[in-house]
C-alpha positions as CSV (number, residue, x, y, z in Angstrom):
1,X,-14.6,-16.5,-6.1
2,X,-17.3,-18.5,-3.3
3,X,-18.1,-20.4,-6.7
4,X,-14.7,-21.7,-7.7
5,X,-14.4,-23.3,-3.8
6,X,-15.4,-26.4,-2.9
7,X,-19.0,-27.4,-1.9
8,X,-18.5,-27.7,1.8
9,X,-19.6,-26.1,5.1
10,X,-16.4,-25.9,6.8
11,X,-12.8,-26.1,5.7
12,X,-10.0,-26.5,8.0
13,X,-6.7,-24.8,8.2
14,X,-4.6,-26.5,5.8
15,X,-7.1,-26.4,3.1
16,X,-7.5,-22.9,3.6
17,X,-3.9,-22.2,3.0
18,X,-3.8,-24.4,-0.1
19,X,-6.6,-22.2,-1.9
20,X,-5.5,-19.0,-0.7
21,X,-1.8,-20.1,-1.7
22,X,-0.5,-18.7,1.9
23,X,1.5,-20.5,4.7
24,X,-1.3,-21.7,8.0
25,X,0.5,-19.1,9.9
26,X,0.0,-16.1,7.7
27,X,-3.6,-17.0,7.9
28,X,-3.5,-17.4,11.3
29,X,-2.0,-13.4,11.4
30,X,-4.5,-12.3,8.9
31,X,-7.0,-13.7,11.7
32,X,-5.5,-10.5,14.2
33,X,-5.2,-8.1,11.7
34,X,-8.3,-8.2,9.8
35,X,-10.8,-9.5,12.7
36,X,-11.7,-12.6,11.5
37,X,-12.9,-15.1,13.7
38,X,-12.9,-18.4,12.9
39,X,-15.5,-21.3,14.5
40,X,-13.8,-23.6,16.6
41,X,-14.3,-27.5,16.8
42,X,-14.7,-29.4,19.6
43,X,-10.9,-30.1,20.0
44,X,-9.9,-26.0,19.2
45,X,-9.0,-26.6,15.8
46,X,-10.1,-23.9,13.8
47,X,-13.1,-24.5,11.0
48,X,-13.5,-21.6,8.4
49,X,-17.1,-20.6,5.8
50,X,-16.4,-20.3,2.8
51,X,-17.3,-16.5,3.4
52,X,-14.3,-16.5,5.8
53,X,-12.4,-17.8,2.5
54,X,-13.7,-15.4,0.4
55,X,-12.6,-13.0,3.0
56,X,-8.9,-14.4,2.9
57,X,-8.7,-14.3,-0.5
58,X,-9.6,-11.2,-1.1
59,X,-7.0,-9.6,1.7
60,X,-4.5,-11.4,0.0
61,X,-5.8,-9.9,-3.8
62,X,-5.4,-6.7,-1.6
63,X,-1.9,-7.3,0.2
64,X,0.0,-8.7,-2.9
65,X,-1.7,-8.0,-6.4
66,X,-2.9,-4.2,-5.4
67,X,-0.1,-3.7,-3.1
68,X,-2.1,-2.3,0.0
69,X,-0.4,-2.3,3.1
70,X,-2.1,-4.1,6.1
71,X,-3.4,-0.7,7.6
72,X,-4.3,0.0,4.3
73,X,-6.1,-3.2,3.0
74,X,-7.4,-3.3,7.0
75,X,-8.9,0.2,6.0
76,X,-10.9,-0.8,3.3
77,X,-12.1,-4.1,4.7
78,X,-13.3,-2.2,8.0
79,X,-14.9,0.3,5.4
80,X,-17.2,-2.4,3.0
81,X,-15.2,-1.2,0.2
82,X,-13.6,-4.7,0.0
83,X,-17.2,-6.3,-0.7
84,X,-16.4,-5.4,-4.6
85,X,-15.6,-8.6,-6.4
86,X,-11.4,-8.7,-7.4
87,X,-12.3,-9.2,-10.7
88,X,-14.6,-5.6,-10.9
89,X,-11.7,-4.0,-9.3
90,X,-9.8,-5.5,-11.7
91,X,-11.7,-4.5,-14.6
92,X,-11.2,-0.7,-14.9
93,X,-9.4,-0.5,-18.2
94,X,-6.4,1.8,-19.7
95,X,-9.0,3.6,-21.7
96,X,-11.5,4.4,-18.9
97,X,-8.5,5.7,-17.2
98,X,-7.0,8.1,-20.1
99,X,-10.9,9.3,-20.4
100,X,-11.0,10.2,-16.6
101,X,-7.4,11.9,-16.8
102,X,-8.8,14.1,-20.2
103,X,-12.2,14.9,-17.8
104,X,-10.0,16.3,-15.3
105,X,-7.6,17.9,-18.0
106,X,-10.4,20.0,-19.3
107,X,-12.4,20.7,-15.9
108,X,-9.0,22.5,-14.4
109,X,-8.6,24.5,-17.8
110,X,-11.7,25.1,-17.0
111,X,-11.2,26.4,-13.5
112,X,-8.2,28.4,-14.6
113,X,-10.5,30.2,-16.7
114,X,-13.2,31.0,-14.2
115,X,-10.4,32.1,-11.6
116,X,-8.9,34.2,-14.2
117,X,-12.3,36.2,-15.0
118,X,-12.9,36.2,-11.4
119,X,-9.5,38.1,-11.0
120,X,-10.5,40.8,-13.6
């Protein structure tokens, strides 16, 4: 997403909130929650990297399109899970997910089996 955001070292506030498509206050919430520290300019006025939009935008991909909670999306970001790109997390389809479900279908028939010679 660092590629679809404007080429410039430091974006302030407001812009922030128009590409992340939040209000300047739920940023500036995100900012306790999440540990993100913004640099500061000369007059206090907060200056955020495009990593720190990256960062935004993926706790809000996390907060309202996966449906984390904040302890929840907090979690993962403390964890480096959130490094994966939106779009790879994105990109598991219905038919790697009905493959997974048979895997696990047959490897509990499977158990059964083995718990039911062990029982013999």
């Amino acid at each position: 997403m660092a590629e679809e955001l404007p080429d410039k070292l430091y974006f302030r506030i407001g812009e922030v909130s128009e590409l992340v498509g939040v209000e300047p206050h739920v940023l500036r919430y995100w900012e306790t929650e999440f540990r993100l520290r913004p640099h500061r300019s000369g007059s206090g006025q907060r200056l955020y990297r495009k990593q720190d939009v990256s960062r935004f935008l993926r706790v809000k991909a996390l907060l309202h399109d996966e449906g984390y909670t904040i302890a929840g999306a907090r979690k993962l970001l403390l964890d480096g899970e959130a490094e994966v790109p939106v779009a790879a997390s994105a990109a598991t389809d219905r038919g790697a997910l009905e493959d997974a479900l048979r895997r696990v279908r047959e490897l509990r028939g499977e158990i059964g089996g083995v718990l039911v010679e062990l029982r013999r």
